[in-house]
C-alpha positions in Angstrom: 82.1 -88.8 -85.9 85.3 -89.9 -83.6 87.3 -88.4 -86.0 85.5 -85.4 -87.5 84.7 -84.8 -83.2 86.9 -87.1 -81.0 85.4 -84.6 -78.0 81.9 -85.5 -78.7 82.6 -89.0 -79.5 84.3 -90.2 -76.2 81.9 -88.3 -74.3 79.5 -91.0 -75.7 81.8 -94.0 -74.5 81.9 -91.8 -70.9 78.6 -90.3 -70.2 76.6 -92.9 -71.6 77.7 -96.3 -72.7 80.0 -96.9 -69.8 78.1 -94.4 -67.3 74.7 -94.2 -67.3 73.7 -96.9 -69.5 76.0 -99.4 -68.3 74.3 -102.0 -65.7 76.2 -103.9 -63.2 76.2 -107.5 -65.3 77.8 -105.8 -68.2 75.1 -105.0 -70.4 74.4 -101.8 -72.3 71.6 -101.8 -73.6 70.6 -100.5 -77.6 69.2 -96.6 -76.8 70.6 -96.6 -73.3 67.5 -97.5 -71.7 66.2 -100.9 -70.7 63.6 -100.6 -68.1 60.4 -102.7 -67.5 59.7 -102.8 -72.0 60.4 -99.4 -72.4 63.5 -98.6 -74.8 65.9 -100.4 -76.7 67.2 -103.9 -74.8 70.5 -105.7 -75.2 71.5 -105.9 -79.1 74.9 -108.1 -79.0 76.1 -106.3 -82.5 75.8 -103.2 -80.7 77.2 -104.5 -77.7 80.5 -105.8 -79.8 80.4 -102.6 -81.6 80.8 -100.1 -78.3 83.2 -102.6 -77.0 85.3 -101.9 -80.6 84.0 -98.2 -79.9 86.4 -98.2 -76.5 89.4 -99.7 -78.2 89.2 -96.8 -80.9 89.3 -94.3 -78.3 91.9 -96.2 -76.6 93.8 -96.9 -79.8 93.5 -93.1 -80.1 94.5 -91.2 -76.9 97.8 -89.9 -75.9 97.9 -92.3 -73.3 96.2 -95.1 -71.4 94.0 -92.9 -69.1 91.0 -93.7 -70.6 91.4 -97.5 -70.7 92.5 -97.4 -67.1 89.6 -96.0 -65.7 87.0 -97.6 -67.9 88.5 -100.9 -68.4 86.6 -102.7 -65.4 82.9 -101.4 -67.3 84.4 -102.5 -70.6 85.6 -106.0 -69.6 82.6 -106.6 -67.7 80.7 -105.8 -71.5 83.3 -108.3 -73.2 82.3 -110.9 -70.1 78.6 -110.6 -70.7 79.6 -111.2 -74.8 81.6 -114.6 -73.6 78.5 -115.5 -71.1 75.6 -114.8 -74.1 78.4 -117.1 -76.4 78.4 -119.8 -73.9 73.9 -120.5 -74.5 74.7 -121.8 -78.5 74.2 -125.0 -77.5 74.9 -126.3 -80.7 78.0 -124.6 -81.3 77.0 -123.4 -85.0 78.1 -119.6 -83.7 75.2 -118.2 -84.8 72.4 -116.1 -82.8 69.0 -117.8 -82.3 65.9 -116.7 -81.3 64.2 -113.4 -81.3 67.0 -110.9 -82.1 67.3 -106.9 -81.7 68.0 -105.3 -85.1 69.7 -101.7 -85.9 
């Protein structure tokens, strides 16, 4: 879709990943809702993938306008990755527990 509609497609990153959906600790949660059980949660491969999401669009725009004014929403996403990578207590890298899957 980012390159068929690169409009429509960074209105995503804007409007909802790193606006509305984004909360104050860094997550954004899977189907930008997480409130008291209702919608989706915090999935860490679609966490990665709409921090890799922002680099495309940054990787893409004329110039750095887009990473300057999101870059504090998206580093506090990357800083909530490092956090979650910092509870495998046995260092395996691997997820444990109950998991969100897309």
């Amino acid at each position: 879709m980012a390159r068929l509609f690169p409009p429509l497609e960074q209105n995503l990153r804007t409007k909802t990943d790193f606006g509305v959906a984004h909360f104050p600790n860094g997550i954004v949660p899977c189907r930008a809702k997480m409130e008291s059980g209702e919608g989706g949660g915090i999935a860490i491969d679609g966490q990665c993938g709409k921090v890799l999401r922002a680099y495309r669009e940054h990787l893409t725009s004329a110039d750095d306008a887009y990473l300057k004014e999101y870059w504090p929403k998206i580093k506090l996403a990357l800083g909530y990755l490092i956090d979650f990578d910092r509870n495998d207590e046995d260092f395996d890298g691997l997820l444990h527990g109950k998991q969100h899957n897309t």
